[in-house]
MDTraj code that builds the backbone (N, CA, C; nanometers):
import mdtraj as md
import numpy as np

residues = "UNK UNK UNK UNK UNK UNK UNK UNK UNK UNK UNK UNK UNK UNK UNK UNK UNK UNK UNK UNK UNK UNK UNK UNK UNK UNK UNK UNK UNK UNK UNK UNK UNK UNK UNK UNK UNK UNK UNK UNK UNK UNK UNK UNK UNK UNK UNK UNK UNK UNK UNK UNK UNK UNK UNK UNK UNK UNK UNK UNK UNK UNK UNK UNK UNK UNK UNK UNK UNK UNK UNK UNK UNK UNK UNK UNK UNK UNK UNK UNK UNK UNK UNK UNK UNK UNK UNK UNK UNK UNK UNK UNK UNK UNK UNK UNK UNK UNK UNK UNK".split()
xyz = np.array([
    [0.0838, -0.1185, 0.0000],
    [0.0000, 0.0000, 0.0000],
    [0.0879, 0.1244, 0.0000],
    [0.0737, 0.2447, -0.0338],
    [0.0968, 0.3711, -0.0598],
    [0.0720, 0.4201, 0.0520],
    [0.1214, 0.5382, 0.0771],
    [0.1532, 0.6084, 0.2082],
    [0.0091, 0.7063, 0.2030],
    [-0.0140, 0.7224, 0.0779],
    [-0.1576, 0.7972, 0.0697],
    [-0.2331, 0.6856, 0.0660],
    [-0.2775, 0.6422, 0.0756],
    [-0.3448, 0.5053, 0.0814],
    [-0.3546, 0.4519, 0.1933],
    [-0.2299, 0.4752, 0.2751],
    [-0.2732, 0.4404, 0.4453],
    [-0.3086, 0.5766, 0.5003],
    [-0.3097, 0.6771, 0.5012],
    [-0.3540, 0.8018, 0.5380],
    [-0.4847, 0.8330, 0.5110],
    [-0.5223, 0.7810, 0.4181],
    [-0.6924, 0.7778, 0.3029],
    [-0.7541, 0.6961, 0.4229],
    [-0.7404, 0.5782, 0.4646],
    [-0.7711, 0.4822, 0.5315],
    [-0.7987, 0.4848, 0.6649],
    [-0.6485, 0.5710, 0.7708],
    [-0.6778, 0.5804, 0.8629],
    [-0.6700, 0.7345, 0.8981],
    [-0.7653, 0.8023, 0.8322],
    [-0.7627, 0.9618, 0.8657],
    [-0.8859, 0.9827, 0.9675],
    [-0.9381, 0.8931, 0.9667],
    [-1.0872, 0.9028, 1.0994],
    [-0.9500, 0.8534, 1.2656],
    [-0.8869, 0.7942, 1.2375],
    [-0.8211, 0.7287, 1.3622],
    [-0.7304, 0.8569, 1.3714],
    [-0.6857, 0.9400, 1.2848],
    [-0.5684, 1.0376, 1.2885],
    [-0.6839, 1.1677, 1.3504],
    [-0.8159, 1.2127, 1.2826],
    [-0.8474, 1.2909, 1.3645],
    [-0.9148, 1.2455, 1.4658],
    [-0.9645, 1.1335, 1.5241],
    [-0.9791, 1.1148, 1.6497],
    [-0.8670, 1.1173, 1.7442],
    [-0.7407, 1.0915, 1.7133],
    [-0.5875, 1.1019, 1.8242],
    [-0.5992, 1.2297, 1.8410],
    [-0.5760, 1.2937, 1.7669],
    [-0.5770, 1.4770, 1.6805],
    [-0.6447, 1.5351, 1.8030],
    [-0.8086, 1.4983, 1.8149],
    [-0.9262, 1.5532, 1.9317],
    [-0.8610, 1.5403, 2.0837],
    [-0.8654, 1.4164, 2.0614],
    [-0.8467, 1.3108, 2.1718],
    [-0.6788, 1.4179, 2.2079],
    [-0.5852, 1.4683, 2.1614],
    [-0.4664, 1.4836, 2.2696],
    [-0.4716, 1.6654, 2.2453],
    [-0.5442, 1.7101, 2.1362],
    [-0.6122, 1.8731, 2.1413],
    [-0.6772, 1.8708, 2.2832],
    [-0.7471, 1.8093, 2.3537],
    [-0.8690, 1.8025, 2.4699],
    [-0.7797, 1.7988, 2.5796],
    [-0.6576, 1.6955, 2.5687],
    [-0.5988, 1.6605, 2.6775],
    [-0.4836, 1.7979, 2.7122],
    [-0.3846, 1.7953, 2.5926],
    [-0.2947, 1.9032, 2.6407],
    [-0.3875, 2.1198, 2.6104],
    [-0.4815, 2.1205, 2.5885],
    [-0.5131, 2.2498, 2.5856],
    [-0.4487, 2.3006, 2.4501],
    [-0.4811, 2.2480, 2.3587],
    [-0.4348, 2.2904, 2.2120],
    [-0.5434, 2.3646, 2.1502],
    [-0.5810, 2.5091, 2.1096],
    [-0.7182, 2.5439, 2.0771],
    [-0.7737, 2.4673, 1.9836],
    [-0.8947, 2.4587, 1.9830],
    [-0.9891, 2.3923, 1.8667],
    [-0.9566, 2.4341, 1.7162],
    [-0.8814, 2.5663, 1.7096],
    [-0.8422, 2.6520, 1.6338],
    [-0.7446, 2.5870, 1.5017],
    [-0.6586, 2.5121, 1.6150],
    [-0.5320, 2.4525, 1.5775],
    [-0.5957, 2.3201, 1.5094],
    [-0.6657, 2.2499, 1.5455],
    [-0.6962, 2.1397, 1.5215],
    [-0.6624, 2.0557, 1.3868],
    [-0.7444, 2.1199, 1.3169],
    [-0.7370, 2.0881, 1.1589],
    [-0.5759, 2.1276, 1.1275],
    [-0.5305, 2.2179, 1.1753],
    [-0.3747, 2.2346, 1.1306],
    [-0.2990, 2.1039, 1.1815],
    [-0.3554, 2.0420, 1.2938],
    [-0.2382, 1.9111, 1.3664],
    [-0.3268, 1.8375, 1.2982],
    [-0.4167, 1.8395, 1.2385],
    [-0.4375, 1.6634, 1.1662],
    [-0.3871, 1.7368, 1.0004],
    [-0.3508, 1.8211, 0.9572],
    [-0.2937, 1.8079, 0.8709],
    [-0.1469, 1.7804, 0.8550],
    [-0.0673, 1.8369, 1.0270],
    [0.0462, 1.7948, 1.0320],
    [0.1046, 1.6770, 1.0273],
    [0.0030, 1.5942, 1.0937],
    [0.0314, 1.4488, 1.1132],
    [0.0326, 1.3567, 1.0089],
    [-0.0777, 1.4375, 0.9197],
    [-0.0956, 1.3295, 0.7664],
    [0.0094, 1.3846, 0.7091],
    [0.0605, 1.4848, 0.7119],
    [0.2254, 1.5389, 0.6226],
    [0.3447, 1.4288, 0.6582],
    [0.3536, 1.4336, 0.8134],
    [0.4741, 1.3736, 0.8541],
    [0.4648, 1.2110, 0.7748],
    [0.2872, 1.1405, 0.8180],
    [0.2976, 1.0496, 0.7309],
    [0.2834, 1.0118, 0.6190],
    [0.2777, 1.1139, 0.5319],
    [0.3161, 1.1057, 0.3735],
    [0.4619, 1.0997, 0.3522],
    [0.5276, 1.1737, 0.4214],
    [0.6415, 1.1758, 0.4092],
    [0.7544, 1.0521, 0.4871],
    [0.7020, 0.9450, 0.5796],
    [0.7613, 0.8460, 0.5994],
    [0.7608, 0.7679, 0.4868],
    [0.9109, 0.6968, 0.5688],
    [0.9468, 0.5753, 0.4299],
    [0.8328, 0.4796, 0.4194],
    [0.7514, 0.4209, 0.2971],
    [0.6854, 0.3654, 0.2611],
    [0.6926, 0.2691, 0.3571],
    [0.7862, 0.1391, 0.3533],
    [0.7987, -0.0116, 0.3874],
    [0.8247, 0.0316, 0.5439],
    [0.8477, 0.1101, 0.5845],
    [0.8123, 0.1248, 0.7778],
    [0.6804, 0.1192, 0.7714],
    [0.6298, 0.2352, 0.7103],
    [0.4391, 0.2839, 0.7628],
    [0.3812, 0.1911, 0.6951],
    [0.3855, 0.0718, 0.5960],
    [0.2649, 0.0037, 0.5588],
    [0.2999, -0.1076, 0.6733],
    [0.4762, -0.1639, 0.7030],
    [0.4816, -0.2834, 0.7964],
    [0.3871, -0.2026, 0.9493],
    [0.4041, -0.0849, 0.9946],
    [0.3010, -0.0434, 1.1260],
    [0.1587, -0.0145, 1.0838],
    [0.1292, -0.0273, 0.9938],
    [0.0313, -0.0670, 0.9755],
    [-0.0703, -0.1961, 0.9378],
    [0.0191, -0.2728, 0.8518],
    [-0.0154, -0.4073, 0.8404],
    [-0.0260, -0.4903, 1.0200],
    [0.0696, -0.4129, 1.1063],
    [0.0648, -0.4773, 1.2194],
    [-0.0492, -0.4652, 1.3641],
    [-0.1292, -0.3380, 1.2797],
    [-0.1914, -0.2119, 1.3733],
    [-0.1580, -0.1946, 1.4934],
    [-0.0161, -0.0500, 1.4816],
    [0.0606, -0.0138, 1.5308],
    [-0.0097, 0.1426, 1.5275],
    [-0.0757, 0.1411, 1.3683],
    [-0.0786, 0.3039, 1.3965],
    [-0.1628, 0.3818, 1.5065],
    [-0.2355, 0.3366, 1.5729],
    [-0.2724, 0.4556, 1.6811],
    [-0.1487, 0.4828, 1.8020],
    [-0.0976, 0.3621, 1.8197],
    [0.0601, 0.4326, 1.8897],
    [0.1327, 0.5169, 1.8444],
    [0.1527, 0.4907, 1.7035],
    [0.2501, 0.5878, 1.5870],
    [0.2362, 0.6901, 1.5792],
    [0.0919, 0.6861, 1.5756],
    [0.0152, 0.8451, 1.5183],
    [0.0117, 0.8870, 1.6680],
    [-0.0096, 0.8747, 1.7763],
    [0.0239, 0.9141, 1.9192],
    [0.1340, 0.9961, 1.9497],
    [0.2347, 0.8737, 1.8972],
    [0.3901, 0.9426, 1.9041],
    [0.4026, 1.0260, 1.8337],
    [0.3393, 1.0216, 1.7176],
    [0.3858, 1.1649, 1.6361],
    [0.3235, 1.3147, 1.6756],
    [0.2225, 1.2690, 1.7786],
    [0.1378, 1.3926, 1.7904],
    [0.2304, 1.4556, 1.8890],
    [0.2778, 1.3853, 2.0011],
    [0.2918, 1.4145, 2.1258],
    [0.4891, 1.4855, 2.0838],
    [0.5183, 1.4401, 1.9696],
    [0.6622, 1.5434, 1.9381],
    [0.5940, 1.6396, 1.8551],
    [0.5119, 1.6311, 1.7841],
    [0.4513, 1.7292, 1.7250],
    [0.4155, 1.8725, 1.7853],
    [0.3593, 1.8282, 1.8869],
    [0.2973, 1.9297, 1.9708],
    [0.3743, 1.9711, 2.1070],
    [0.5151, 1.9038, 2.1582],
    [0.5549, 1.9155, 2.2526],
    [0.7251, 1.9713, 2.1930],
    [0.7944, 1.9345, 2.0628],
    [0.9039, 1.9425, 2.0038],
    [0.8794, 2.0804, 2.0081],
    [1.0260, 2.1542, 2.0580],
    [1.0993, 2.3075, 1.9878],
    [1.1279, 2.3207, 1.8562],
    [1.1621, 2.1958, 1.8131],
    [1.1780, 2.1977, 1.6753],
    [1.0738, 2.2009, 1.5461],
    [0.9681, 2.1803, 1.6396],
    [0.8240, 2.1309, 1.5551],
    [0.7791, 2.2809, 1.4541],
    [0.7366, 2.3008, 1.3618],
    [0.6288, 2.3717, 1.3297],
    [0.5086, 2.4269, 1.4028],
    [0.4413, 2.3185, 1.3976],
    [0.3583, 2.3174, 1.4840],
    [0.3691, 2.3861, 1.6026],
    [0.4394, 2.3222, 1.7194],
    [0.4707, 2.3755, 1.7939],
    [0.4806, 2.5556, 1.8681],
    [0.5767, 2.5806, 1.7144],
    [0.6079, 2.7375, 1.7247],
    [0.4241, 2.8096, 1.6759],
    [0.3863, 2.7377, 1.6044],
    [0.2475, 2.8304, 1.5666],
    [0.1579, 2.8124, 1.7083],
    [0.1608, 2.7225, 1.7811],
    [0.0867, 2.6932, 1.9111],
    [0.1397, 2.7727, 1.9752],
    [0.2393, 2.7904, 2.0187],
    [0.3004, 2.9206, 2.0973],
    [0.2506, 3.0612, 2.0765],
    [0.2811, 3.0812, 1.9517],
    [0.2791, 3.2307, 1.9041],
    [0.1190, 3.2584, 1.8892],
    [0.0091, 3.2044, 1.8622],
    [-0.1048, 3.1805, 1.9169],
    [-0.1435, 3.1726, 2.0374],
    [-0.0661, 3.0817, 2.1195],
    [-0.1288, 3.1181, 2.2555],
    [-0.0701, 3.2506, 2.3076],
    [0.0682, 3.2818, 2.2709],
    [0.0776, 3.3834, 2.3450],
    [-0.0247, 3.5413, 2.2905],
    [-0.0485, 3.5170, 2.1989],
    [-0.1348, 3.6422, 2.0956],
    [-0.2729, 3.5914, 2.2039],
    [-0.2841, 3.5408, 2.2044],
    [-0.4525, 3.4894, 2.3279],
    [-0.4192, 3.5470, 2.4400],
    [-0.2887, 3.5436, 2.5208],
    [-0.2777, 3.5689, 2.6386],
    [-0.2545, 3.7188, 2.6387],
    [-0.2010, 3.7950, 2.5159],
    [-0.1726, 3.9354, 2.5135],
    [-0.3249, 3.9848, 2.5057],
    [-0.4200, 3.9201, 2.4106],
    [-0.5620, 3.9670, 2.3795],
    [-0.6284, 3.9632, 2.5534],
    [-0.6029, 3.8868, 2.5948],
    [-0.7404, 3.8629, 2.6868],
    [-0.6573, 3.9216, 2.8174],
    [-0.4866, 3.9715, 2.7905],
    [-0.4795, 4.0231, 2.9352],
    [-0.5005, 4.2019, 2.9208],
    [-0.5350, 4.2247, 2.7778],
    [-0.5651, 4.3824, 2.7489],
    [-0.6463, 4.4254, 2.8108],
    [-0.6728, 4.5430, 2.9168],
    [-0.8239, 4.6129, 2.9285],
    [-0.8349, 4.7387, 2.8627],
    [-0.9474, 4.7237, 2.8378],
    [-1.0328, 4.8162, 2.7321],
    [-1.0731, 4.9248, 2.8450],
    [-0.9978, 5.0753, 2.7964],
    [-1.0353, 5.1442, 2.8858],
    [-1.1605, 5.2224, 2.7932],
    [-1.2437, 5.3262, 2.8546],
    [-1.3398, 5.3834, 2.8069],
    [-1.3468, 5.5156, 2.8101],
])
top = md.Topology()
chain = top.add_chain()
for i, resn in enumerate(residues, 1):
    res = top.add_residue(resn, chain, resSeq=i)
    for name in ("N", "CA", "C"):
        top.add_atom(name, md.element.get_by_symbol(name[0]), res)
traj = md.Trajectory(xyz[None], top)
């Protein structure tokens, strides 16, 4: 199988992890659709014969776990830096008062 082809397949299991660790670590709802698009990137971009053998084995909700949890926790991540710079733009918005 094709790497799009396992992504086609298990993209209901990728945005349920996606919800499921958005809910847990406080990731806005905002972000959401951006980390299930991150995750289907990273796995388009794995080597073929790894991601079809973790998948032929059903491995991927661990996989896709692990990838979320460097995804969203890595300095190095993308992701990451846009979650930051977002939350901190939230925390500058909502610590403003509006004088009159």
């Amino acid at each position: 199988m094709t790497n799009t082809e396992i992504v086609r397949i298990n993209l209901n299991l990728i945005k349920t992890c996606c919800s499921y660790q958005a809910q847990k670590y406080s990731v806005p709802k905002d972000l959401l659709d951006d980390l299930v698009q991150e995750v289907s990137l990273i796995l388009l971009e794995y080597p073929n014969d790894k991601l079809d053998r973790i998948n032929s084995e059903n491995h991927m909700n661990a996989f896709i776990t692990g990838i979320l949890l460097r995804t969203c926790y890595s300095t190095n991540s993308q992701f990451y830096r846009q979650f930051r710079k977002f939350s901190s733009m939230t925390d500058d918005i909502t610590a403003y008062e509006w004088k009159y």
